[in-house]
N, C-alpha and C positions, 0 to 999 in steps of 0.2 A: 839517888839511883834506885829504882825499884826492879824486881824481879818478877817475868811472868808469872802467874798464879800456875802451880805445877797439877796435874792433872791426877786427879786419885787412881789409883790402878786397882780397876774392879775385877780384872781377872784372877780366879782363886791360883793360888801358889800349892805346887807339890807338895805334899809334908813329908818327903824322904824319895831315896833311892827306887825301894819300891815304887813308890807311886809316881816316880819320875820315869820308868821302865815299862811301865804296865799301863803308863797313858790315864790313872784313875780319875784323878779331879779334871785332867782337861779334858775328858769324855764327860763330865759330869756326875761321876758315881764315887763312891765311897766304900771302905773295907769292908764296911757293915751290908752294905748293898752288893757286894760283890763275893761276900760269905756266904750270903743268906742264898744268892742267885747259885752258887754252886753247889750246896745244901740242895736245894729246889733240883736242882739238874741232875742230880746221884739221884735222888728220888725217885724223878719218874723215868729213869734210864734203868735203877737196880733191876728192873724186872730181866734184863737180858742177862743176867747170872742165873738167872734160871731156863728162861724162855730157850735159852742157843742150847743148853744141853738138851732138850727136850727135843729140838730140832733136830740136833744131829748124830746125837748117843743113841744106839739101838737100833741103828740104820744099816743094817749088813751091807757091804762093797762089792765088786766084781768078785773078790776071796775069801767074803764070809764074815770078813772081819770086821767089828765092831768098834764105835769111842768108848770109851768110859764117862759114865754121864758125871761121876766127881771129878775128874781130871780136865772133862770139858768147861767146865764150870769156872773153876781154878784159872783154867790158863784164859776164858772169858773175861775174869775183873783180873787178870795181869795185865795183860794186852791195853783193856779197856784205861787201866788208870795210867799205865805207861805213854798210853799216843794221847789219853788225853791232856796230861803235864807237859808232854813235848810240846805239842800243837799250842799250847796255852804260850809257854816260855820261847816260841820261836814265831808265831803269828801274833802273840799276844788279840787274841780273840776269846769272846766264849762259849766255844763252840765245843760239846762232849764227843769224843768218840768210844763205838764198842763195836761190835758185831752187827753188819747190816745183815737184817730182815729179809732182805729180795733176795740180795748174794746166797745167803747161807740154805734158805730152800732149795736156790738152785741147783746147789753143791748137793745136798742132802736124798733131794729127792729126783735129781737129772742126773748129774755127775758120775757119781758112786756106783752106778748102772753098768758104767763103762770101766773105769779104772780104781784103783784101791784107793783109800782114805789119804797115805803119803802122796799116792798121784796127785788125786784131788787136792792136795794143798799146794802144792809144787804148781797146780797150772794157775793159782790162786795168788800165788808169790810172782808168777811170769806175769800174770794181769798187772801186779803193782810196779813193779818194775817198769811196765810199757808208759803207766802215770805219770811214775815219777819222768821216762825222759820226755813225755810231750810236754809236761809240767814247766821242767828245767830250760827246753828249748824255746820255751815263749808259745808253743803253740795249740798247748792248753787254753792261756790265756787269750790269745788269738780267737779260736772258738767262740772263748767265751763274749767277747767283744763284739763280734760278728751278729749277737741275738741281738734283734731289736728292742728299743725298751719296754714295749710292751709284751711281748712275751717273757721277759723277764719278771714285770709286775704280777703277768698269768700265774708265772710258777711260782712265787709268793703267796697267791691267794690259791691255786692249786694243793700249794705242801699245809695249807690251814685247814682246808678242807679234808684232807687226806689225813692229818692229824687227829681232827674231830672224829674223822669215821672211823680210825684206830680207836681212839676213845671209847666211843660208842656200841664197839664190835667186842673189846675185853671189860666192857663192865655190865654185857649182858644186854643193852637197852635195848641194841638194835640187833639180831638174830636172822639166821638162814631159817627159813621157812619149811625149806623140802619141795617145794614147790617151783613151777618154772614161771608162774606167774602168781602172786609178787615172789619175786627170789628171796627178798628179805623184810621182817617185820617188825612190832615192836613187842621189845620180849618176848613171856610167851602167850600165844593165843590173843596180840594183841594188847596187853599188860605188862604192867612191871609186876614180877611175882614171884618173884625170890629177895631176900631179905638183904643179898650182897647189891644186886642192882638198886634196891629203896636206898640202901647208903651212899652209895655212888651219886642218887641223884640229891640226897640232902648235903652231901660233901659237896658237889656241885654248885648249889645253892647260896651253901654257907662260904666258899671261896668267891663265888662274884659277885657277892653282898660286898665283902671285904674289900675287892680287888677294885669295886664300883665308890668305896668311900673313902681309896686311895689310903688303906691299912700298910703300911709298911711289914712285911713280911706277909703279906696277909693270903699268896698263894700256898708260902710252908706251913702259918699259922692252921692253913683249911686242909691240906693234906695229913698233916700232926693231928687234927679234930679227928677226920675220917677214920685214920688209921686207930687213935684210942678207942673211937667208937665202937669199930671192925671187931678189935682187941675183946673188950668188953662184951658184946654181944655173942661173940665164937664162944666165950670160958661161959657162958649161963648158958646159952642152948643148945652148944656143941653140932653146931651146921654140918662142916665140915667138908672135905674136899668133891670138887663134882668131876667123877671120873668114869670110863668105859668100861664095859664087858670083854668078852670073847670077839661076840660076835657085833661089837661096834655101838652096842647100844650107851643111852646114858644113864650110868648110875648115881642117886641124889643129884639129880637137875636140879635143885635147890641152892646147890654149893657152893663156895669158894673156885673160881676159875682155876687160876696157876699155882697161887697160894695163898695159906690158911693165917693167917692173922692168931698164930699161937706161937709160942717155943717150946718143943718140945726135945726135954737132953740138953746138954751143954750148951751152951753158945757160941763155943770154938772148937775149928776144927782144923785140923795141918793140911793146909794145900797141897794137891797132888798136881805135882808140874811135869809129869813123865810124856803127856805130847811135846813138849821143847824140842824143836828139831829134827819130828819124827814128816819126814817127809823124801819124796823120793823122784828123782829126774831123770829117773830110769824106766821110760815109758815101754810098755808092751808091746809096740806095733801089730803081733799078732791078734791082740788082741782089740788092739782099740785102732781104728784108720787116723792116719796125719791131719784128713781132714774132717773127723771128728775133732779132734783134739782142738786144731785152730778154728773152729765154730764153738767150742766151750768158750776157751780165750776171747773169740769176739763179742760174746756175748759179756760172758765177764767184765772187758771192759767197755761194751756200750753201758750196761748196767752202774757199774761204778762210776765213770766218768761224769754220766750226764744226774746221776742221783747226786753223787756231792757238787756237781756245779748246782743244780736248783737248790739244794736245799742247803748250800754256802748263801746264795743269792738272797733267798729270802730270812735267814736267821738275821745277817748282815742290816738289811733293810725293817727288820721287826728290833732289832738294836739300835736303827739311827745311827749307825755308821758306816754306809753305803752314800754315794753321789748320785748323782741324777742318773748316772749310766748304771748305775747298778753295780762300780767297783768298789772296793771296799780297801783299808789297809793292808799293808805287807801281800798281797793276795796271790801272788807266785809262787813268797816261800808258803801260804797255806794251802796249795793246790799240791804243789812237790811233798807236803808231810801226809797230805792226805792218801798219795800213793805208795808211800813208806806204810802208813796204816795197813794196807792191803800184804804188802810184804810181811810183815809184823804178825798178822791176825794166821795166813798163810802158816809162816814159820810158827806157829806155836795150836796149828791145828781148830781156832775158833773161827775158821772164815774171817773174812774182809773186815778189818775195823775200819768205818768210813765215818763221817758226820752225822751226828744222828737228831733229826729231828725233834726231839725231846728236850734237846736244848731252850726251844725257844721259852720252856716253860720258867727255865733261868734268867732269860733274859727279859720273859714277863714281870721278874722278879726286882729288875733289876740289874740283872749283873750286864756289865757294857765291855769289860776285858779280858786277857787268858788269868787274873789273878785268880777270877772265881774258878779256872779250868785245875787251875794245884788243889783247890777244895775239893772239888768233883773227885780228879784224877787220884788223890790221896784216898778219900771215902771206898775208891773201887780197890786201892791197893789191903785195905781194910778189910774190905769184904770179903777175899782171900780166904781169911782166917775166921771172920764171922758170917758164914754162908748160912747158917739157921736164925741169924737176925736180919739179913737183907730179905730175907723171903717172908718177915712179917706184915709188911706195907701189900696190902692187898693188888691183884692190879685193877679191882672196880675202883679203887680209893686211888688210884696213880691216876686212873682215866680221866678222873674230874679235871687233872689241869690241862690237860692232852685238849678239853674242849676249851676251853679257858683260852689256850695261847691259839688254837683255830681262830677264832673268835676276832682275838687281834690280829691275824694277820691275814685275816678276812677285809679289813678295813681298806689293808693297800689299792683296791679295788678302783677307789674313787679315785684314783690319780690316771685312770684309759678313760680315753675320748671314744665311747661306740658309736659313733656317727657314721664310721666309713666299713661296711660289712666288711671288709678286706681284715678288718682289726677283729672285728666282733668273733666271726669263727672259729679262727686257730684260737683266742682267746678263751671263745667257748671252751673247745675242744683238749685245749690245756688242762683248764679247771676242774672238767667233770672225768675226763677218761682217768687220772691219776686215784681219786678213789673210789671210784667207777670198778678200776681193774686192782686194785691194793698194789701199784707201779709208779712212783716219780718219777722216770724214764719213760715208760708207755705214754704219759700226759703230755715228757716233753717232746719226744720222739710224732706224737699225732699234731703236738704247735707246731712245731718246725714244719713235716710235710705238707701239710696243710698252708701255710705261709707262705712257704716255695710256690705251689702249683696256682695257688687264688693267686697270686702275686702276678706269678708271669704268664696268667693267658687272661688278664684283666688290665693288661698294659703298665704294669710295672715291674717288667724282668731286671730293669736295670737297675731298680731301688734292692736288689736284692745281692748282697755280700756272698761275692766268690766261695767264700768256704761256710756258708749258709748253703747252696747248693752241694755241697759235697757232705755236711753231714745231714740233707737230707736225703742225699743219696745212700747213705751208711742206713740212716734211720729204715729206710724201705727196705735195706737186706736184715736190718735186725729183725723187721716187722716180718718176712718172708722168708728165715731162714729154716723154717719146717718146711715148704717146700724144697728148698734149695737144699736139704741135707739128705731129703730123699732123691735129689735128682743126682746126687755126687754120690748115693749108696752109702749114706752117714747116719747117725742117729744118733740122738743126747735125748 
């Protein structure tokens, strides 16, 4: 009697608990690949322990009253490495979160106009709150399902875009002009001509050399290069920071952007967490109208809502863990933690922690699960205490990857068929308006309307999903709500 010949089993085996949790081997990746990938994502994420205090410390309120730019800081990489470990341990994705960029100007420089700093966080906390129950109730996801796949592909190749020009815009290359025609140019006067920008662009160079001959670690290998280099270069010629006057002007255009690539003093400092809980629901009516307030809120969550669906959408898809529809793993409970972010960043006075596209530069790396998100999320709880070593990594020397992972998720591109203009438009319109206007919501906010209106007066009203008309119906009162807050006697 013989026995079938038994079949070899070429699918790789867990090597533990871990790895049986966190999905590593059968996503394809490795500890090592998913260290390095969260290393890479603290990287070019650190800059928002500086960047957010900048934003929002020194910003007088309706009262006068000020943040504290150490405090903000502080409670920035708390927040940050807190929702990023959760979001890692409960999505198991790898996806960073910190302080959104759109959010927090708007808070900063709209908000605070009307109501005090606790207000402003309190309406910040109501936004997350509304998240999490569309989240919970499916009808987030719903939304989300309702886009067609090709505007989901758009906002892929949109948030790459939008990435690079972030790049491009913090390492100097690409500059405001002053002018209204061109708005913006290269460096200055048409050059690269400061010594921070030549780094940026040999750090550049020297990362997708690496990253082109398939170097294992070879985006952190070229950011570590950058940053020695920076290091080195600042202690012999002492560049140094490039900062304003009185009257606005700049002093040493030469300089270092955000930060200086030196230590100077200690390396440790004790975090000051006295924003915790300093927030207030005790709204002024006299001073601020009801419907001001619910025009911030809306705002707040068009902004949030449709920024982390794009740019969930396209991390997802730059990971290879996305379907043809563009879903991804667990993606409910990561829509639901995403709005806990917003509550979180609220409650601790740093704005909105949302998803933050800088991620992708981890998952260029490598990293495919939430394991590399405990690296990240650990790195930021770190940084807490080492806030004069996070601000060494330059941010021209962070930008390099910023173009790097554009780059690839540029590529998505080739999977739309432009044959039928009905696609071509909104797609256009996606791609370019997002960093066009420095907005992942504005890009996707002009696909959608766009979508809706070519669709149905081109004879295809019926190919067009119920609640696709309804948020492109939202998307036109976001797009419109400067007139509408003057026609209700409102203003933000």
């Amino acid at each position: 009697m013989t026995t079938a010949p038994t079949r070899p089993d070429t699918e790789p085996k867990p090597a533990g608990s871990l790895d049986r949790y966190f999905e590593i081997t059968k996503r394809g990746s490795s500890f090592g690949a998913e260290i390095r990938g969260g290393l890479v994502t603290f990287v070019t994420m650190a800059y928002i322990v500086i960047l957010n205090p900048i934003i929002l410390a020194g910003k007088p309120d309706v009262a006068g009253n000020m943040l504290d730019f150490n405090a903000v800081g502080a409670a920035t990489a708390l927040t940050a490495g807190v929702m990023t470990i959760l979001f890692g341990l409960i999505s198991r994705l790898p996806f960073g979160f910190a302080a959104g960029l759109g959010i927090n100007a708007f808070v900063a420089f709209s908000v605070v106009g009307q109501v005090t700093w606790p207000e402003a966080m309190a309406l910040v906390m109501i936004n997350g709150a509304l998240i999490v129950l569309l989240a919970a109730t499916g009808l987030r996801k719903a939304i989300f399902d309702a886009v067609p796949f090709e505007l989901k592909i758009a906002i892929t190749v949109g948030i790459g875009l939008f990435i690079a020009f972030i790049g491009f815009v913090n390492s100097g290359f690409v500059t405001a002009t002053g002018t209204s025609s061109p708005p913006v140019g290269l460096g200055v006067n048409g050059s690269v001509a400061t010594v921070p920008t030549l780094l940026f662009v040999v750090t550049l160079l020297i990362t997708g050399v690496l990253v082109a001959l398939r170097v294992k670690g070879g985006m952190l290998i070229g950011l570590v290069t950058g940053t020695v280099l920076a290091v080195i270069v600042e202690a012999i010629w002492k560049i140094g920071p490039r900062t304003f006057d009185a009257e606005g002007n700049i002093v040493n255009p030469g300089g270092w952007g955000l930060t200086v690539p030196a230590l100077n003093g200690s390396p440790i400092s004790v975090p000051d967490l006295s924003l915790i809980g300093a927030v207030d629901f005790t709204f002024d009516l006299g001073k601020v109208s009801s419907v001001a307030l619910v025009m911030i809120v809306f705002t707040l969550l068009f902004t949030n809502f449709f920024d982390a669906m794009g740019t969930m959408t396209g991390l997802a898809k730059e990971a290879d863990i996305a379907d043809k529809k563009g879903d991804f793993p667990r993606i409910k409970s990561a829509l639901v933690v995403e709005g806990v972010g917003a509550i979180a960043g609220g409650a601790t006075s740093s704005s909105s922690s949302t998803v933050f596209i800088e991620s992708g530069a981890g998952i260029g790396e490598g990293a495919r699960t939430g394991f590399a998100n405990l690296v990240t999320g650990g790195m930021f709880l770190i940084a807490m205490f080492l806030t004069p070593l996070t601000s060494i990594v330059p941010t021209e020397i962070a930008a390099a990857a910023l173009i790097i992972v554009g780059a690839m998720m540029m590529a998505q591109i080739r999977h739309i068929d432009f044959a039928d203009f009905r696609v071509l438009l909104p797609v256009f319109l996606t791609v370019t308006v997002m960093p066009l206007t420095y907005s992942i919501a504005n890009g996707i906010g002009a696909g959608f309307v766009s979508w809706v209106i070519i669709h149905a007066f081109s004879g295809r009203a019926k190919q067009i999903s119920p609640l696709l008309w309804v948020v492109g119906a939202g998307f036109l009162i976001f797009f419109a709500r400067g007139p509408i807050e003057m026609l209700f006697g409102a203003s933000i």
